[in-house]
C-alpha positions in Angstrom: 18.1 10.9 5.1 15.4 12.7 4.1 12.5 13.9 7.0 9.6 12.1 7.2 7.2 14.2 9.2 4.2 11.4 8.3 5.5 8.6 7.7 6.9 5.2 10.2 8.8 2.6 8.3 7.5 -0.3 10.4 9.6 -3.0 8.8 12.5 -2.9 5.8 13.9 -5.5 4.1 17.5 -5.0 4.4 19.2 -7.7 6.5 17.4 -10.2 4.0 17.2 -7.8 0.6 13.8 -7.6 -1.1 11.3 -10.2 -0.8 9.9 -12.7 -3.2 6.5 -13.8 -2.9 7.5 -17.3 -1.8 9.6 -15.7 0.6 6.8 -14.4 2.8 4.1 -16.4 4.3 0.3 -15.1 5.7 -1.9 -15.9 8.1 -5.7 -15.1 8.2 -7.6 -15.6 11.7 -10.4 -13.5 13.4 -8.2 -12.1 16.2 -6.4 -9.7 14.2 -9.7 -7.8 13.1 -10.7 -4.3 14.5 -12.4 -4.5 18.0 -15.6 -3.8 18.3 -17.7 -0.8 20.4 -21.1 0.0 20.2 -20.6 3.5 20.0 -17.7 3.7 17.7 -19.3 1.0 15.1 -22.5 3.7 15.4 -20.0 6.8 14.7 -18.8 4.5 11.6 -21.9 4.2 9.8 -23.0 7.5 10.6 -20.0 8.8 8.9 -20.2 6.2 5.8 -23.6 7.5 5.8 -22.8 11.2 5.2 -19.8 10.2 2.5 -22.6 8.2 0.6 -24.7 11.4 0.3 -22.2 13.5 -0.7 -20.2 11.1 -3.1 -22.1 8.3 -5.6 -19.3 6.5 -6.4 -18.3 5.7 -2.7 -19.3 1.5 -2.1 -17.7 -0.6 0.5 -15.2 -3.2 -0.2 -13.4 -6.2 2.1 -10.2 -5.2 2.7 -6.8 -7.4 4.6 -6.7 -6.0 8.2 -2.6 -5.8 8.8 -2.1 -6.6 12.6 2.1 -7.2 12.7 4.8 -8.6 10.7 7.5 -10.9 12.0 10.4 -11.9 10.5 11.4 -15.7 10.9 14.4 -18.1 10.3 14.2 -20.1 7.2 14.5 -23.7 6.7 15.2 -26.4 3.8 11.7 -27.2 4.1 10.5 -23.4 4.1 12.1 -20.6 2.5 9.8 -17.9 4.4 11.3 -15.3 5.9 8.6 -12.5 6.7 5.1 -14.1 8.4 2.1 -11.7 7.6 -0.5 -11.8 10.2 -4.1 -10.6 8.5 -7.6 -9.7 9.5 -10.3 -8.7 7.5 -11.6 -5.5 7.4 -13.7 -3.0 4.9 -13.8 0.3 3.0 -16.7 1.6 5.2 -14.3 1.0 8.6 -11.4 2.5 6.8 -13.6 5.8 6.4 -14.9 5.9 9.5 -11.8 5.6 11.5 -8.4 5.7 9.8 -9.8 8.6 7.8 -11.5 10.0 10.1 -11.2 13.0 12.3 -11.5 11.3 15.4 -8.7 9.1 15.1 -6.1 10.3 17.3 -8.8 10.0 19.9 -9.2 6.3 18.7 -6.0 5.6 19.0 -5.9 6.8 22.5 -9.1 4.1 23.4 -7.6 1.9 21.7 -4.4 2.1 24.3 -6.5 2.7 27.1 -8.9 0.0 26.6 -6.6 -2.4 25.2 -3.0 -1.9 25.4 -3.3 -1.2 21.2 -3.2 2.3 19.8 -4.5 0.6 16.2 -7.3 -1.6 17.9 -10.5 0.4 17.1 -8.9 1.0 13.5 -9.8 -0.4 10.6 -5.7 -0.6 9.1 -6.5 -2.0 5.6 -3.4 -3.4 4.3 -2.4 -1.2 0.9 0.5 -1.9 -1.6 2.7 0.4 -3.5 5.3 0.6 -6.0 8.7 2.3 -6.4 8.1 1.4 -11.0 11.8 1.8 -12.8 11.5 2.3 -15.9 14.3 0.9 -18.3 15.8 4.0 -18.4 15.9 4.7 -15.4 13.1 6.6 -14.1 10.8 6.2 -11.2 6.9 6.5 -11.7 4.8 8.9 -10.3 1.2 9.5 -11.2 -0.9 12.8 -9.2 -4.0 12.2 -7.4 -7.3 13.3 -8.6 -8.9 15.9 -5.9 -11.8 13.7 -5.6 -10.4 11.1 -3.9 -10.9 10.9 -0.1 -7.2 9.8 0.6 -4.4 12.2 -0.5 -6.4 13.9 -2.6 -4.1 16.0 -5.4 -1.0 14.6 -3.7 2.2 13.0 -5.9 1.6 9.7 -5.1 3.3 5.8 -6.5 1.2 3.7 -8.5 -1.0 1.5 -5.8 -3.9 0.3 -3.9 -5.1 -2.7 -2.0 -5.6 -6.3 -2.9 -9.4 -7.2 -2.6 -10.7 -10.3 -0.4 -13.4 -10.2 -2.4 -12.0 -10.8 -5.7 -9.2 -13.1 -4.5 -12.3 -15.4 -3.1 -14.6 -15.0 -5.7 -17.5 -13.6 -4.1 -19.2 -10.4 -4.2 -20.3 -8.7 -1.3 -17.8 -7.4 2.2 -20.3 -10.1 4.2 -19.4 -12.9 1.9 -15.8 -12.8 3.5 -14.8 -14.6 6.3 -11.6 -15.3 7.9 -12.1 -19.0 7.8 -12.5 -18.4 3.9 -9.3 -17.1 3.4 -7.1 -19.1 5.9 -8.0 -22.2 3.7 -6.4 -20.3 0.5 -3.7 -19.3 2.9 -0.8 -20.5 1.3 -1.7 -18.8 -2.1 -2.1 -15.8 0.1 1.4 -14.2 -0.7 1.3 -14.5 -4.8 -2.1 -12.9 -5.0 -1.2 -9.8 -2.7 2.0 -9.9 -4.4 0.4 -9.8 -7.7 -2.5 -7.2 -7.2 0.4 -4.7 -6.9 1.4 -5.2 -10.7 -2.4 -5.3 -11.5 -2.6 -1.8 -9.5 0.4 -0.5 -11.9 -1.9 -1.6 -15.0 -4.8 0.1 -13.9 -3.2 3.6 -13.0 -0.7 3.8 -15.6 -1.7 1.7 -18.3 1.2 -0.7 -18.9 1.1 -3.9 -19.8 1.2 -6.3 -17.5 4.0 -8.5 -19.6 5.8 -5.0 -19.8 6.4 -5.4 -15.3 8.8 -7.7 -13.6 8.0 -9.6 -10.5 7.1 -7.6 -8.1 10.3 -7.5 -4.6 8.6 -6.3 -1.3 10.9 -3.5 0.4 9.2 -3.0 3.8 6.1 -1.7 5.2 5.2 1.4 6.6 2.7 3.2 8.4 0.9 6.9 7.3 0.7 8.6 10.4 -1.4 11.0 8.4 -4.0 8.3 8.4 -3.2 7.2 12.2 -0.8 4.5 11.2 -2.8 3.5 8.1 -0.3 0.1 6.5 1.1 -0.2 2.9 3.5 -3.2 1.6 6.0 -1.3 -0.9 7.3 -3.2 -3.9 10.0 -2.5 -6.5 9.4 -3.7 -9.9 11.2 -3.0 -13.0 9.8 -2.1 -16.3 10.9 -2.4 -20.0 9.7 0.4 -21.5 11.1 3.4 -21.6 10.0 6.3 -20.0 8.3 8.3 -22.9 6.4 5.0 -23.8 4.9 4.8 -20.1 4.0 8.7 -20.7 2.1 8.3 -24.0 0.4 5.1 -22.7 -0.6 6.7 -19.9 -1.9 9.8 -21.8 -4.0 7.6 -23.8 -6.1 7.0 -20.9 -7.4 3.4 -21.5 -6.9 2.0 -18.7 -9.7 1.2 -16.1 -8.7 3.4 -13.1 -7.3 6.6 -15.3 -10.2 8.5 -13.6 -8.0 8.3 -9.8 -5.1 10.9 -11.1 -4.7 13.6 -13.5 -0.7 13.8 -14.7 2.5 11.7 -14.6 6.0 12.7 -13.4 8.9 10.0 -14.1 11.9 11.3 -12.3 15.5 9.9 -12.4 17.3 7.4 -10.1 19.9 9.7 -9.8 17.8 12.6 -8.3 16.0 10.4 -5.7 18.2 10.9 -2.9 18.6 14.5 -2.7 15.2 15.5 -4.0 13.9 16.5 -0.6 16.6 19.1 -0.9 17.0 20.3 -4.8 12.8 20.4 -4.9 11.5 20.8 -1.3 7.9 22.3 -2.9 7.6 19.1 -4.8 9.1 16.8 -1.9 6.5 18.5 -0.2 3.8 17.5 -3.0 4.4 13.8 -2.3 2.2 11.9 -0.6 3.6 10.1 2.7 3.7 6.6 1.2 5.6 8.0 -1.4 8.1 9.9 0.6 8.5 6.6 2.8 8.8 4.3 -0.3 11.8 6.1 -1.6 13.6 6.1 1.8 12.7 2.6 1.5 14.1 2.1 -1.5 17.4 4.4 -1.0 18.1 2.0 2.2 18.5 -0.3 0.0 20.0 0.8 -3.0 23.4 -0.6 -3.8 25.4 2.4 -4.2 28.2 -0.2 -5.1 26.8 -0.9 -8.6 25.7 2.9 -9.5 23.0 0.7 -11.4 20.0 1.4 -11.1 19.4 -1.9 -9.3 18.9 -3.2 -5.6 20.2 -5.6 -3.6 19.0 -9.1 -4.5 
């Protein structure tokens, strides 16, 4: 197994293989936010303050607040085998604590305070990738330097599914838990979905080009104090120099968040921490974790390509 200095697989999928969407349930409710403190909600918008003057295109965003997984025992009348407990939370918080220098000591209040190293942190809920291409290649897009998280890093095609979009509404304040616990049980498509729509916007494939997307685990960035990201598997039927020259084209809407593509073969992933440590070293976290993730559950057996279903 390769070592993963920064990264904690929190949950994998293996005893049940990859996820569906209809598979995994979510529930929404105010308890699972961030705590609030007076003087570390000050330190926040001090900080947000400071990125603002120093970066233009910076705005704040709702964002799901991950709080715990559980798995669960499924019945005739309920397939669901993974439960997704959510707060809300934003891209201002994220800053200001996850991403921020003080968050070791946050963590430490948090345990102190309330028994919770992640309870003064803002853990927005990201998803991820592991893309196959049809012949055989995994995806892997670099990070422009600009961007506050893993900046220049080798990273898998992803992002976070937006609150704000998934109600309709279009402001951080216009989303409330109540909102999205009464859209709860469409919940698990659209996060499930705005992992494919993530691919389309970094890469530029079509979206009729991506399978549905199978949830692998989750895991936490210790680089970003614990920071959590679903990782998905999904399959696409293009070869891999048609991803390369659509992506080179540069059409698509978030082309401007990396700089170069890498596709690297099946067949290489479990050793590459070995054959290329400089470029092993080049990946960012969620990267390294998501193809742990995805060797755990590879099925050697086949010599495919393909996971367990």
């Amino acid at each position: 197994m390769a070592d993963l200095h920064y990264i904690s697989i929190y949950m994998t999928c293996q005893g049940t293989g990859p996820l569906r969407h209809d598979q995994v349930a979510v529930t929404v409710s105010g308890k699972y936010n961030r705590k609030s403190n007076p003087k570390i909600d000050d330190s926040i918008e001090k900080k947000w303050t400071e990125i603002k003057s120093c970066n233009s295109k910076v705005f704040n965003a709702s964002k799901f607040r991950f709080r715990s997984a559980q798995k669960m025992m499924t019945t005739e009348a309920d397939i669901s085998c993974l439960l997704l407990n959510l707060g809300i939370t934003n891209y201002q918080d994220f800053i200001g604590t996850n991403l921020s220098s003080d968050g070791l000591l946050l963590q430490t209040d948090g345990l102190i305070d309330h028994g919770d190293s992640q309870a003064y942190l803002s853990d927005p809920m990201g998803v991820g990738a592991i893309v196959v291409t049809s012949d055989k290649k995994m995806i892997l897009i670099q990070r422009s330097t600009e961007l506050l998280e893993a900046p220049g890093m080798w990273d898998i095609p992803g992002g976070h599914p937006e609150p704000q979009s998934l109600l309709k509404v279009s402001s951080p304040e216009e989303v409330t838990c109540e909102k999205l616990a009464a859209t709860s049980k469409t919940l698990p498509h659209a996060i499930f979905s705005s992992i494919v729509a993530e691919v389309c916007d970094e890469v530029g494939i079509p979206g009729e080009s991506l399978s549905e997307p199978l949830l692998l685990g989750i895991l936490r960035n210790m680089r970003t104090c614990g920071r959590p990201a679903l990782e998905f598997f999904i399959r696409c039927n293009l070869e891999s120099d048609e991803v390369i020259k659509l992506y080179h084209t540069g059409n698509h809407s978030e082309a401007f968040e990396s700089t170069d593509i890498r596709l690297i073969p099946l067949s290489e992933l479990p050793l590459l921490w070995i054959t290329e440590p400089k470029f092993w070293a080049s990946l960012s976290p969620q990267a390294q974790g998501s193809i742990q993730l995805y060797i755990n559950l590879f099925d050697k057996k086949q010599g495919s390509g393909d996971i367990k279903q």
